[in-house]
N, C-alpha and C positions, 0 to 999 in steps of 0.2 A: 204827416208823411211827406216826404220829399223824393226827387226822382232828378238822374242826370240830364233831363231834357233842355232844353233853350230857353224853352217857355213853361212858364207856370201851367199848374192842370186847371185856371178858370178861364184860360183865354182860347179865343176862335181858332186859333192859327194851330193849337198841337189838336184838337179833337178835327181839324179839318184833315189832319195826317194820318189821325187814326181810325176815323172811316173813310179811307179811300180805299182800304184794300177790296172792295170788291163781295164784301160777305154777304149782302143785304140779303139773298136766297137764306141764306145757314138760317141768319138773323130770324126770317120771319117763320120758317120750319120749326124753330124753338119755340114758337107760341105756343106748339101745341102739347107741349108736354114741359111749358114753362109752370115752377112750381106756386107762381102767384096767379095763374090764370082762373084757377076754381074765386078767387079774393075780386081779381079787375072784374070778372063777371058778374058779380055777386051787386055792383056799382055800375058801369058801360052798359044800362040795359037799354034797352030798343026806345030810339025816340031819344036819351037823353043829350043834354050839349057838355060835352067834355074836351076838355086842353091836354094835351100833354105838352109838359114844358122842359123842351132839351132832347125833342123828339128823337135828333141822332139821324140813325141810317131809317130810321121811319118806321120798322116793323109793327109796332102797337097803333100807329094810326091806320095802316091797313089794314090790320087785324080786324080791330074792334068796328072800323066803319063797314067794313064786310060783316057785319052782326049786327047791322044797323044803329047804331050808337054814331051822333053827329062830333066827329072828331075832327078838333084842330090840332096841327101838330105845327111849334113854333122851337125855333132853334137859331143860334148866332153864326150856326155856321156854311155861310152862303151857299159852295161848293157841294156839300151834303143835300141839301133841300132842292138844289138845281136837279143831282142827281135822281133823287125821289121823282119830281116832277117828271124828268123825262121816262119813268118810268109809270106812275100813276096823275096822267095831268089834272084830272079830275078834283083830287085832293085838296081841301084845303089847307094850306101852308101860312106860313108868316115868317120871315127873318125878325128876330127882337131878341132880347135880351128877359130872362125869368125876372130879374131886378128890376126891370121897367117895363111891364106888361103894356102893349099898345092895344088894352081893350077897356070897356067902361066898365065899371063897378055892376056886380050880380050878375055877371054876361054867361057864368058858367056851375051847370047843378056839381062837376065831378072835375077834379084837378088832379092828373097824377103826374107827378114826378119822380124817377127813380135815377138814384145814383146823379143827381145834378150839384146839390146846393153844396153840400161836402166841398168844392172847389175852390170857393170863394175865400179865401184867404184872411180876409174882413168878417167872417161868418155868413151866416144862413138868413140872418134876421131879415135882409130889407127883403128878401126873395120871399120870405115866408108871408112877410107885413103884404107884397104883393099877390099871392096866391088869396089870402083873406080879400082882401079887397075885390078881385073877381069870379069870389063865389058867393053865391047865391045864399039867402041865409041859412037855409036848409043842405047846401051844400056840403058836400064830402074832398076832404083830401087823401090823397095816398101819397104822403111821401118816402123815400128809403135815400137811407145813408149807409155810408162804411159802419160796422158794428166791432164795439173795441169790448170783442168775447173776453172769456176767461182763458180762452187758448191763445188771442192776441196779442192779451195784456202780457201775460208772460215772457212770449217767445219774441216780444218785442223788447223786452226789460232785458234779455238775456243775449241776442246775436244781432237784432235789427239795428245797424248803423244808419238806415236810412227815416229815422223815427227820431221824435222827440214827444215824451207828455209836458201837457201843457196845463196850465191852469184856467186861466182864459183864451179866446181865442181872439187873437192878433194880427197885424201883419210881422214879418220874422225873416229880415234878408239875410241873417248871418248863419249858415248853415252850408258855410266853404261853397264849393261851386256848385251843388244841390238847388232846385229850386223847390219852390211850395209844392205840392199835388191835391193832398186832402186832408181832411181831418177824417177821423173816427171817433164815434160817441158811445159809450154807455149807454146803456136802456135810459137810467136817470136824467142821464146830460141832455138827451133829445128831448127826450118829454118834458122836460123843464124850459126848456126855450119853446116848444110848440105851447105851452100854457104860456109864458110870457106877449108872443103875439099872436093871441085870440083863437086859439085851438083849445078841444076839448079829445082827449086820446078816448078812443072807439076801441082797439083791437091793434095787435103786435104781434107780424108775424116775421121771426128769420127765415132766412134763408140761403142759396148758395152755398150748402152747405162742402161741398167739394172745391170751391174757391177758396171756403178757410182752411180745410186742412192742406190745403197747398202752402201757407204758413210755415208748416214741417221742413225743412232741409231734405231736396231730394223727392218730395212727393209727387209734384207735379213731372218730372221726368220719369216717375213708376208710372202715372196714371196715364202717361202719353205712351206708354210701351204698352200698357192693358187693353189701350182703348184702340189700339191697331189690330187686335186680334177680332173676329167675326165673332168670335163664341162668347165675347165677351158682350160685348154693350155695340147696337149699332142704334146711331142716333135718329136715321133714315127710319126706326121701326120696320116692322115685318110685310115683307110683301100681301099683294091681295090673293086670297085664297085661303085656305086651311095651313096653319102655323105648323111649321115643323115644332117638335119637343127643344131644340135647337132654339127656334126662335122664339117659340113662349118663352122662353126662359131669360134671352136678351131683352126682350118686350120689359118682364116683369124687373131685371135689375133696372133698364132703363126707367123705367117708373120711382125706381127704387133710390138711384143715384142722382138722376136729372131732373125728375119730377118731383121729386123728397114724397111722397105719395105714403100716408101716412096708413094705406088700406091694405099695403101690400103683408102678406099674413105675416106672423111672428116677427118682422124683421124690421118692420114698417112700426112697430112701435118704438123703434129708439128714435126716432125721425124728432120729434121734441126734445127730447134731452140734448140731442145731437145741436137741433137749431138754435139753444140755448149756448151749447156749450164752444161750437166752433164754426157760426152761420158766417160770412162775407158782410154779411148785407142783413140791414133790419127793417121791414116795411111801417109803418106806422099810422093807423088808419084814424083818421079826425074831422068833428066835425066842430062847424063854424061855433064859437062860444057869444053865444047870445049877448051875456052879461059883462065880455070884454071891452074897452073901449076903441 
């Protein structure tokens, strides 16, 4: 995938542009009705030492260290982590690079990275060979990439100018004044490189699934006119006291669209088919492979 920006999507200087705006509130409110939160908790339990690599605006290391899980959160992008700091100075932080972790070998039970490695233009690999190396043997990874659905694949083959399938992954300057952004993978394609350095795949969950039908022509300007209505979905959730019928209701689509919330009655069961068929993002849970070398 490619995009008109100056700079490629694995370099400091566009993700230092893209979180300046200021969301880190929105950011961290999402935790809690984020649709991987039931999966991170499952992994960030109390007491353990976990990385997150490409922390961003920092929400998941507030999170989860307010649930007592020892989180470090490490990222390239100086500006960002400044900003973090001046808001939780507490935190532990790191400026570095996923590709060259500045820690020693085994240093961490839980590794998650979402939405990072995809960037790298060169692929995923040396970042992955570095998450193995500082986790623990027993350790867990969570990583997530762009996920190249069956809605993707399509609507990609059919209007996306901004797109090329590739066979292997490359570097690729010739794409007119476009620069690199990401890749997107197959269920296949990941897990065949996660077994090639020293992962063993645990559990696959999609997700986002309202960021891939945005995909569609037109959809994401339908769901920003929906989502301006009160009666529709408010992401803030229902005030404290007894819910209006009104806000049960908002409550339970928000569970239903934001949370992918697979409990929600009747309707909550397309939630799979759905994350199959048109997720954003695929998380991919793994653990260290013993018998790798």
């Amino acid at each position: 995938m490619y995009h008109a920006d100056a700079d490629v999507g694995g370099s400091a200087i566009f993700w230092e542009h893209a979180w300046s705006d200021g969301s880190y509130d929105d950011a961290l409110k999402f935790c809690e009705i984020d649709p991987l939160r039931p999966l991170l908790q499952r992994y960030a339990k109390l007491g353990c030492r976990m990385l997150e690599g490409g922390c961003g605006r920092g929400q998941y290391v507030v999170y989860y260290t307010a649930r007592g899980c020892r989180v470090v959160g490490l990222d390239f992008a100086r500006d960002a982590l400044a900003r973090l700091r001046a808001r939780q100075p507490d935190l532990p932080l790191c400026v570095g690079d996923v590709s060259a972790l500045p820690f020693r070998k085994d240093s961490f039970d839980v590794y998650y990275s979402g939405g990072v490695v995809e960037h790298f233009e060169e692929g995923p690999e040396v970042a992955l060979q570095e998450a193995r190396r500082v986790l623990r043997p027993n350790g867990v990874l969570l990583v997530s990439v762009p996920y190249l659905s069956p809605l993707r694949r399509v609507l990609s083959g059919v209007y996306r100018k901004d797109r090329r399938f590739v066979e292997t992954l490359r570097s690729d300057h010739h794409n007119g004044p476009r620069r690199f952004y990401q890749y997107a993978f197959t269920r296949q394609e990941f897990e065949g490189i996660l077994r090639q350095n020293g992962f063993r795949i645990e559990f696959v969950q999609g997700y986002a699934i309202l960021w891939g039908l945005s995909e569609f022509p037109g959809f994401s300007k339908l769901l920003r006119l929906a989502t301006r209505s009160r009666r529709v979905v408010s992401l803030e959730g229902p005030a404290s006291g007894d819910a209006t019928p009104e806000r049960k209701h908002s409550s339970a689509l928000k569970r239903l669209l934001v949370g992918e919330d697979k409990n929600v009655m009747l309707v909550g069961r397309a939630i799979p088919l759905l994350q199959w068929a048109c997720a954003n993002m695929m998380m991919y849970v793994c653990s260290v492979d013993s018998h790798s070398p």
